[in-house]
N, C-alpha and C positions, 0 to 999 in steps of 0.2 A: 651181500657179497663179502664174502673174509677176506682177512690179512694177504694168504696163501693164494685165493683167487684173482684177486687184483694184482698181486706180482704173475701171475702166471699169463695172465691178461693184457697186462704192460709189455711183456713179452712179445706178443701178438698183436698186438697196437702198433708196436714198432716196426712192423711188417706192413700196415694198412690194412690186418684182416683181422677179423671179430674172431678169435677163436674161444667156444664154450668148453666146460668142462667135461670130462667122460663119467659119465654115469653106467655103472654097469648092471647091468640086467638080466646077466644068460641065461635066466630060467625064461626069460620071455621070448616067444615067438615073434620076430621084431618085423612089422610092417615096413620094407624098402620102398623109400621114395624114388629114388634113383641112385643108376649105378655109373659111375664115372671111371671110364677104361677098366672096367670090372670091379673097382672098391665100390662099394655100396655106402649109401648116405642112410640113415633110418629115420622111423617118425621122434622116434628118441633122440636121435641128435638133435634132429629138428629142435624139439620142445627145450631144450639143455641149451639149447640156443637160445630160443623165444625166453626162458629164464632169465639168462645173464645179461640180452639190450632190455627188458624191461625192468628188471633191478637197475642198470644203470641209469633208467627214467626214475625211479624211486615208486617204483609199481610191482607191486605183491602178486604174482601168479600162480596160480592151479589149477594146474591142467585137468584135474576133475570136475573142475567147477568154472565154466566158460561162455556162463550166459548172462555173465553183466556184458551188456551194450559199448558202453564204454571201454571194456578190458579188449571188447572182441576187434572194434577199431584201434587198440593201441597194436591190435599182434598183424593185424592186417596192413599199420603203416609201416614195421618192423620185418616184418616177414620176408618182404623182397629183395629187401638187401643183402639180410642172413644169408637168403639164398644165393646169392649172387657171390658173396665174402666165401663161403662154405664151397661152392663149385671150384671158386679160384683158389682156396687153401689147397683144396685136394689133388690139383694138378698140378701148381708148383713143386707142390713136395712129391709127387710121382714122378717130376722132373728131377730134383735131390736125388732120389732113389737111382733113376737113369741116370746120373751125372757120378754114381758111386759115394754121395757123402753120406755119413751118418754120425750118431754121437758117439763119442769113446767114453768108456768107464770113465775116466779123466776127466773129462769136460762134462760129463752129470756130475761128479763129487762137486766142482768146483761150482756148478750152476745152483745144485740142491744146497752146499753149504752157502752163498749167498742167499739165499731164498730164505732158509733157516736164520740167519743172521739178521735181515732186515725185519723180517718176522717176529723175531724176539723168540722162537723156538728152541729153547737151545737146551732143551731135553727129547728125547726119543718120545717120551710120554707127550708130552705139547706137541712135538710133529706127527703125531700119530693119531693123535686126537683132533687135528686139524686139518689133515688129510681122511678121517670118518665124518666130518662136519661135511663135507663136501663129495660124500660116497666117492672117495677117489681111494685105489690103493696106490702103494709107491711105486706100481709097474705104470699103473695109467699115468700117473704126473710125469713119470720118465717117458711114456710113449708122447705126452702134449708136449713136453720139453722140446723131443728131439723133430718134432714135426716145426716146432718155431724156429729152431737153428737148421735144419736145412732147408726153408723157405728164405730163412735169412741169406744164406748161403749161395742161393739160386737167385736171388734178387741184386746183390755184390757181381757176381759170375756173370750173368747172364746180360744183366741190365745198366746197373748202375757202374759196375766196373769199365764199361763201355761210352759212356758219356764222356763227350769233350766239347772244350768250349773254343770254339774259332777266332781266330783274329778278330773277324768282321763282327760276329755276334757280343764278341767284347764290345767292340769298340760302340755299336750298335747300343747297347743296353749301357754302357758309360753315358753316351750324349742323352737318350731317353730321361736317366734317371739323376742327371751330374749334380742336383742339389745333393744328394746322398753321400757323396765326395768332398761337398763344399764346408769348410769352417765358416758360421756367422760371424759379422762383427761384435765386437764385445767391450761392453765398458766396467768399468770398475770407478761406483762414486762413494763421496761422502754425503751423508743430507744433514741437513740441520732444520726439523721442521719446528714450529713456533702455533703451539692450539689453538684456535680460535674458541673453544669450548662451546656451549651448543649442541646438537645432536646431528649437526651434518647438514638438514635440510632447512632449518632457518637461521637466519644471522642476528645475532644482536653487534648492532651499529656499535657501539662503545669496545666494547670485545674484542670486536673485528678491527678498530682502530687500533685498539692496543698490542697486539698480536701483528702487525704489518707494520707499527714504528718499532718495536721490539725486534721483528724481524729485520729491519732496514739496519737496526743499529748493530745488531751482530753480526750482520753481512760486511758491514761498513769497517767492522776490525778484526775481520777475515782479510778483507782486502789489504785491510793499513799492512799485515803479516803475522799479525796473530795464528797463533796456531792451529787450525783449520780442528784436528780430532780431537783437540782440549775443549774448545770451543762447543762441539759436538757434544761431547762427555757431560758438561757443563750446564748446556743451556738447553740441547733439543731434547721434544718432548715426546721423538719418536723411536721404537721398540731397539731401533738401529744404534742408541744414543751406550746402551751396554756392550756394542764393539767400533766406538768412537766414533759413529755414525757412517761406518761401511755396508754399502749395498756392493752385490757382484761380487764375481761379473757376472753381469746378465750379457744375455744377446739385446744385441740395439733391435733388433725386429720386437720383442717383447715389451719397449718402454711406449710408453703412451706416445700417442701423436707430437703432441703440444710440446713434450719433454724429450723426444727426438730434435723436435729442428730446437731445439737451442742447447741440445749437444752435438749435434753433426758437427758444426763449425769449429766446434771447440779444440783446442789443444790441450795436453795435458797439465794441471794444474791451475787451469783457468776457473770462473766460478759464476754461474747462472745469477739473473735475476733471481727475482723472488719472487715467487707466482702463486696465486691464491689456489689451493685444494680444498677439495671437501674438509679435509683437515682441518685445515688453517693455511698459514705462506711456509713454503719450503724454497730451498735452495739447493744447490748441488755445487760439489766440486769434481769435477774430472780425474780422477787419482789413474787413470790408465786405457789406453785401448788399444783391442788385438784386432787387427784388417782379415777381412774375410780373404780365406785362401780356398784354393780346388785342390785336393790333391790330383798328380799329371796323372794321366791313362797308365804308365808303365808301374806306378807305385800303389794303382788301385787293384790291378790285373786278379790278384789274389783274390782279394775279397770278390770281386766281379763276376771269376767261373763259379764259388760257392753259391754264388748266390743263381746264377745262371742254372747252374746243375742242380739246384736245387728245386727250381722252379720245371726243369725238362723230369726231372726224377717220375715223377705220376704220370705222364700224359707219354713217358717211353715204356714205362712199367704197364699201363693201359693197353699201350699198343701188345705189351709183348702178351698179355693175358688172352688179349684178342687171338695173338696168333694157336695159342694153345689148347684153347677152346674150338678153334676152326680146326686143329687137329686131335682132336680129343673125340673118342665116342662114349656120347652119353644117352641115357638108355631113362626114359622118364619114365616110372610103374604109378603115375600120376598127375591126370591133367589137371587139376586145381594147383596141384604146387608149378607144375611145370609152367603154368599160365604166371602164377607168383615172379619165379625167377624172370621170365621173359620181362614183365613190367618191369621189375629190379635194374634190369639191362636198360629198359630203352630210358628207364629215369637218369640211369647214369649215366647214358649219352645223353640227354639234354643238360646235362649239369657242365658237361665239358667246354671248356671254351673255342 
């Protein structure tokens, strides 16, 4: 897939539908699959289809040669959805069409010079040569364009411009989810840790002596008032010891068990025993801590409908496809694909919550 396919792709993605590139064929007599409110889908879309989701599996296809095993179950896990994406592109945008939008001279320059711009095209010859990589001329990119923005269009309009988030379902989905509003507690310490050398898993006796009177005794003029980050600077042997033996802040959920309760209690500038680590004996000092807050319902409300609406966005948009298709006549000239789309459907209602 190129440059130019993938932006025009992204495009289409942004919508929820797969949309493939147009290949153009007019000298062929084109096999119709089906015809939706009289547009017709062909086996060539089809296949331009079946193309672009198995390139994005990173699977090489040719439609002339379709008797590895393998390739034939990757198009058959593929196929249904196509189908399903490809039915629902086509009547949104027959709905565009009925709703009067289209694109303006204007809004392709502006869509085709970003396209060109991210591209790195930024000659006639480069965009032209990459619009023939992709048997596309600049009439078809401008027909895929304008099919993406009034799907877009008709999706704003129709659906999502419609979406609102109620008191109740605020407040509903505030108590559900209130850790997501919640600040953790947090501390802010100094460590002074003191090596016991060794590789962590055994002790030598001597070592470990020395390293925990070591440790005792520059705890000991911590305490008398010595300067806690000189100290730090100075003596510890831990990575922390290059910004005067600052940790955090961390969240207090994050610190170990053991190294929790004998900071809960603590106040600020207080200063922990000494406790043996894999390391060696560490200490801490309390240099800070911030109390866990909620922010209230009224100051969350914002973030709350985004996320609400966001979450109603596909299962309103599902609904509405539903209803289009329940008014839509489609005309199958194929029961193998038409059985295809049918499974596509009933997979994606089992997928829904």
């Amino acid at each position: 897939m190129t440059h130019l396919h993938r932006h025009v792709a992204r495009l289409a993605l942004a919508l929820g539908l797969l949309v493939a590139p147009i290949l153009v064929q007019a000298e062929i007599i084109e096999q119709i699959l089906v015809k939706v409110n009289g547009e017709i889908f062909t086996k060539t879309d089809l296949e331009a289809r079946q193309v672009a989701a198995l390139r994005q599996k990173g699977i090489q296809f040719d439609k002339n040669d379709q008797s590895d095993q393998q390739l034939r179950q990757a198009l058959n896990s593929v196929t249904p959805q196509i189908l399903v994406d490809a039915i629902s592109e086509m009547l949104v945008v027959q709905r565009g069409k009925e709703l009067g939008y289209r694109l303006t001279d204007e809004q392709f320059t502006s869509i085709l010079d970003n396209i060109r711009k991210e591209n790195k095209l930024d000659t006639d010859e480069k965009f032209l040569a990459a619009l023939k990589q992709e048997n596309m001329t600049t009439a078809d990119l401008r027909r895929q364009i304008e099919r993406n923005v009034l799907a877009s269009r008709v999706q704003q309009a129709e659906v999502f411009g419609k979406i609102a988030v109620s008191d109740d379902e605020g407040r509903k989905y505030y108590e559900a989810h209130v850790d997501e509003f919640t600040t953790p507690t947090s501390v802010t310490l100094r460590e002074i840790l003191i090596s016991a050398g060794g590789d962590g898993k055994t002790i030598n006796v001597g070592q470990d002596e020395a390293a925990k009177e070591k440790a005792e005794q520059i705890r000991a003029r911590a305490l008398a008032g010595e300067n806690f980050e000189k100290l730090a600077a100075d003596a510890s042997d831990a990575p922390s010891k290059a910004n005067a033996g600052l940790v955090g802040p961390i969240s207090l959920a994050d610190v170990s068990p053991d190294l929790r309760k004998l900071i809960e209690p603590m106040k600020n500038g207080e200063i922990t025993e000494a406790i043996r680590t894999q390391r060696g004996y560490q200490f801490f000092k309390l240099d800070s801590r911030t109390t866990s807050e909620t922010m209230p319902f009224e100051q969350a409300r914002e973030q709350i409908s985004d996320r609400v609406v966001t979450g109603k966005r596909k299962e309103e948009f599902d609904k509405y496809l539903t209803k289009l298709r329940a008014q839509a006549i489609i005309e199958w000239k194929n029961p193998d694909v038409k059985k295809a789309y049918e499974e596509g459907l009933a997979e994606q209602h089992t997928k829904q919550p």
